[in-house]
N, C-alpha and C positions, 0 to 999 in steps of 0.2 A: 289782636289787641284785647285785653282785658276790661271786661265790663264792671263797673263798682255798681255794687248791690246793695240794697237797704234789705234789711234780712226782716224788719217788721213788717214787709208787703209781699203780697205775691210777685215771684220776677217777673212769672210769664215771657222769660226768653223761651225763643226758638230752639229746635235742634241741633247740638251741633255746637252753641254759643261756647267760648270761652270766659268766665270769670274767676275773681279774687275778691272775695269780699271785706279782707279786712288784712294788714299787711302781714298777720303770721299766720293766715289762710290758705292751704294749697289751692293751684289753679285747679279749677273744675270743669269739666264738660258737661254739658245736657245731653242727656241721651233720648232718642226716639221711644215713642210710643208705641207698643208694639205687641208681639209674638216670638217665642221661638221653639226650637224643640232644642231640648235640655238633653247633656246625655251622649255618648258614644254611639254611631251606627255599628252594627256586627264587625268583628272584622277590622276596624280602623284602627287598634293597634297595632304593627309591628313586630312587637317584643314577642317571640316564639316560646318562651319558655312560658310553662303553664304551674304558675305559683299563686294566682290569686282566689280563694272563694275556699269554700267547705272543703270539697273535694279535687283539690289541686294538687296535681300528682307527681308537682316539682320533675318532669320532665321534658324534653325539646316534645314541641309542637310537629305534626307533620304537616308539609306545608299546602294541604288542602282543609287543614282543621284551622277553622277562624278562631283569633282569640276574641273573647267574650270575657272581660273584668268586669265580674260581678258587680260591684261596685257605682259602677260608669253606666249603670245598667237599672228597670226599661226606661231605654229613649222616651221621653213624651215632651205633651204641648203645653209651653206655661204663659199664661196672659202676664206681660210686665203692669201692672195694674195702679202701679207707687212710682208716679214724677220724681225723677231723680236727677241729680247728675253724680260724675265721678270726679276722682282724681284724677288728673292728667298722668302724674308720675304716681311713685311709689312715695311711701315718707319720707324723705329724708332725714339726716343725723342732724341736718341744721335745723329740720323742723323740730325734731324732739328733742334736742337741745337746747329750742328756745323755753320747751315746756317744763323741763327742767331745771332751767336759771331762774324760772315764773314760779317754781314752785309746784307746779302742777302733776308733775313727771317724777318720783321716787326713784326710778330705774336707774341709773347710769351705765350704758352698755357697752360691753368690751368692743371695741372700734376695728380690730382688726381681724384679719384670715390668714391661715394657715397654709402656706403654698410648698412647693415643692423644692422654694429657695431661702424658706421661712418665714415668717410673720409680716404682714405687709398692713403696713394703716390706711384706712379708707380716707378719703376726704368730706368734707361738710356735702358737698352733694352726691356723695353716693346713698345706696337708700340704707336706713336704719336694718341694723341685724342683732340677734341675741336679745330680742324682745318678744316675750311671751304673749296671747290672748289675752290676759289677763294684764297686763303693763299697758295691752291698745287702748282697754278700758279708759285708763287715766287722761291718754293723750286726747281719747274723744271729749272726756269730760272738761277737761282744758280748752279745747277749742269751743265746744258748744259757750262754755263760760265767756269767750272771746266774742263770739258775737249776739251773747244774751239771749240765746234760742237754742232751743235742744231739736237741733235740724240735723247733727253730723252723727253718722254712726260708721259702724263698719257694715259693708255690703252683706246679704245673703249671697249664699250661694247660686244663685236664680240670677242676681243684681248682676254678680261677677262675672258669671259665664254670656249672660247678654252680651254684656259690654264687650267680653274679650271673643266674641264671636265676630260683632260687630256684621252680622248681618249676614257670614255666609254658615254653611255648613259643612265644607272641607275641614279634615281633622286640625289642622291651625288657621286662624283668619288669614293667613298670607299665601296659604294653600296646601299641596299634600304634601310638603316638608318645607323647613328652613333652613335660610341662608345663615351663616356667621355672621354677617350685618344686620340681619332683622331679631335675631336673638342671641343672648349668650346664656350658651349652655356647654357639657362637654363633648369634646369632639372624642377623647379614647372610649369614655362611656357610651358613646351613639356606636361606636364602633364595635364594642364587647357585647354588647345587645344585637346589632347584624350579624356577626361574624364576619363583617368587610370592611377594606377598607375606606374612610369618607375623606381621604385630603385634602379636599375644599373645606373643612371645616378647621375650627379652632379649638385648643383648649387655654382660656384666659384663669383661669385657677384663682379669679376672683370676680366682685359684683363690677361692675360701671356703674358712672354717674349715671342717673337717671337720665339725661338730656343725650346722653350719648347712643350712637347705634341707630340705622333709618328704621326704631324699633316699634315704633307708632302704626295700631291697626285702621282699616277704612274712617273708622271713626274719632281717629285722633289720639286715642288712650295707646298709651307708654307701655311695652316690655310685660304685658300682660303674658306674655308665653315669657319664660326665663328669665334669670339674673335674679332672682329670690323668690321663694314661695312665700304667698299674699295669705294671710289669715282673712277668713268669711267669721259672721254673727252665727251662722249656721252650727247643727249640732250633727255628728257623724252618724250614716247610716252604712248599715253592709250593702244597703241597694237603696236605689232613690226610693223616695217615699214617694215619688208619681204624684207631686199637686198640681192644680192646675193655674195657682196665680202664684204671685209674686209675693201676694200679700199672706197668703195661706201657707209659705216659707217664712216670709215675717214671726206670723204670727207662733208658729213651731219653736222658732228659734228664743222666743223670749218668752215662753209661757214659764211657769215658774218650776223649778230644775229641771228645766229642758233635755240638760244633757246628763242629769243622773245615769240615767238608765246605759251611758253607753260610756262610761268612767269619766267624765267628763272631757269628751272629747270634739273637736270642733273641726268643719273640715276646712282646708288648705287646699289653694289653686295656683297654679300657672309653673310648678318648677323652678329649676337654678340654674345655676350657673355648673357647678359642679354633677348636674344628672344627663342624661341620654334624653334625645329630641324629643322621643316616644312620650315621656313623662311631661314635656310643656305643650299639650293638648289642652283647651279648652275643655273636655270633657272629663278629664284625669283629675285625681280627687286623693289628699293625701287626710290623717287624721291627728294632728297632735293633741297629749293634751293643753287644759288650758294654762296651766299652768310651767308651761315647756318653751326654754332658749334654746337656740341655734344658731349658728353661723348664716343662716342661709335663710332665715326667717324673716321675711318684715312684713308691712302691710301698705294697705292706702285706704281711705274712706271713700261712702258716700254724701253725699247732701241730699235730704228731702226737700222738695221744693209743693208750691203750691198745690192745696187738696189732699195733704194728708200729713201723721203725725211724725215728728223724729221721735226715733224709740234707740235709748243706747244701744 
């Protein structure tokens, strides 16, 4: 059940709580206070072919040679150090719809996908697509504007990966692969990445609603592995910048042209619907820039909660 919140006090909910604080507010979780190590261990991808980093030699891997994406890469320890909670789901088209009737929202995004039987329209709860970094801007600002506090932002990359770990460290939170019921993603592309075949799997050649799929990790957060890649505040790196809090990814991400230096580019989590299992890891790290639509693009926020600042 949903908690109503007064956004001018500190909540001081628990872990774990769900709220809404205001009716065009998405439902949010609290997340634990904590630790993680951020980051791919050696080895945890799959995908044999060696195409990521300086010197990638676009060849099949032998299968004693671990892959290592740069990228995803070093592992280290980050203190989550900024009270937050998240989205439950992803945004919705009826959440940015509403910010768009409001005024708030410029975008108006093409609603449909491309399948293999032709163009197929999404409905109000499936999650928003064909909306840029730069388009999230607005939506945040719309919403802070909703409940008179600049508490909502979109996650760090730090935020994102916590949450969609949710506490373990097997390469996805549900364990060392996925089911077609815990995520949707493609089943030929899982397959063209193995070279085997995965039959148990699916290809749905489009997103779901959010509420659909037993897609929910330990911690209650939605489709965090697949069915659209989630834009972060973060700015892209060839390798992690190894910080050690939460707040010191904050602080990266909004320092002023943050992302000059790397064409303005932000990074992207959790995969689609349309990619291979390998790609909806926790650790796996895509770059668009900020000003780039997709079919397969959407987001979700977080909320700051008591003891520290919302920073768009």
């Amino acid at each position: 059940m949903s908690t109503e919140v007064n956004v001018t006090e500190p909540t001081g909910l628990p872990p774990f709580e769900l709220f809404q604080e205001c009716d065009a507010c998405p439902e949010m979780i609290v997340m634990p206070p904590g630790e993680f190590m951020m980051g791919a261990i050696p080895g945890e991808s799959v995908n044999p072919f060696d195409i990521y980093g300086e010197n990638a030699g676009m060849r099949k891997r032998g299968p004693d040679e671990p892959n290592i994406i740069p990228s995803e890469h070093p592992r280290h320890r980050v203190q989550m150090d900024i009270p937050y909670a998240i989205a439950r789901n992803e945004t919705t088209h009826a959440d940015w719809m509403a910010c768009v009737e409001d005024g708030g929202c410029t975008h108006v995004p093409d609603h449909r996908v491309l399948t293999p039987s032709g163009y197929r329209e999404l409905g109000p709860q499936h999650p928003v697509i064909n909306v840029s970094y730069l388009d999230s801007l607005e939506y945040v600002a719309w919403l802070n504007g909703q409940v008179g506090a600049e508490v909502y932002r979109l996650p760090t990359e730090a935020e994102w990966e916590y949450a969609a770990r949710a506490g373990t460290e097997t390469p996805f939170a549900q364990g060392d692969e996925l089911t077609a019921e815990q995520a949707n993603f493609s089943r030929s592309a899982s397959e063209n990445l193995r070279g085997e075949p995965m039959p148990w799997l699916l290809d749905r050649y489009m997103p779901v609603p959010v509420n659909e799929l037993d897609a929910a990790n330990a911690w209650g957060v939605r489709h965090m592995s697949g069915n659209v890649v989630e834009l972060t505040l973060s700015c892209w790196s060839e390798e992690h910048l190894g910080l050690s809090s939460d707040s010191a990814y904050l602080a990266n991400a909004v320092a002023p042209d943050s992302c000059r230096s790397v064409a303005n580019r932000r990074v992207a989590k959790g995969g689609a619907y349309m990619i291979a299992m390998d790609s909806l890891r926790p650790a796996r790290r895509f770059r668009p820039t900020e000003d780039r639509r997709r079919g397969f693009f959407g987001f979700r926020v977080v909320r700051i909660l008591e003891g520290s600042e919302g920073v768009q």
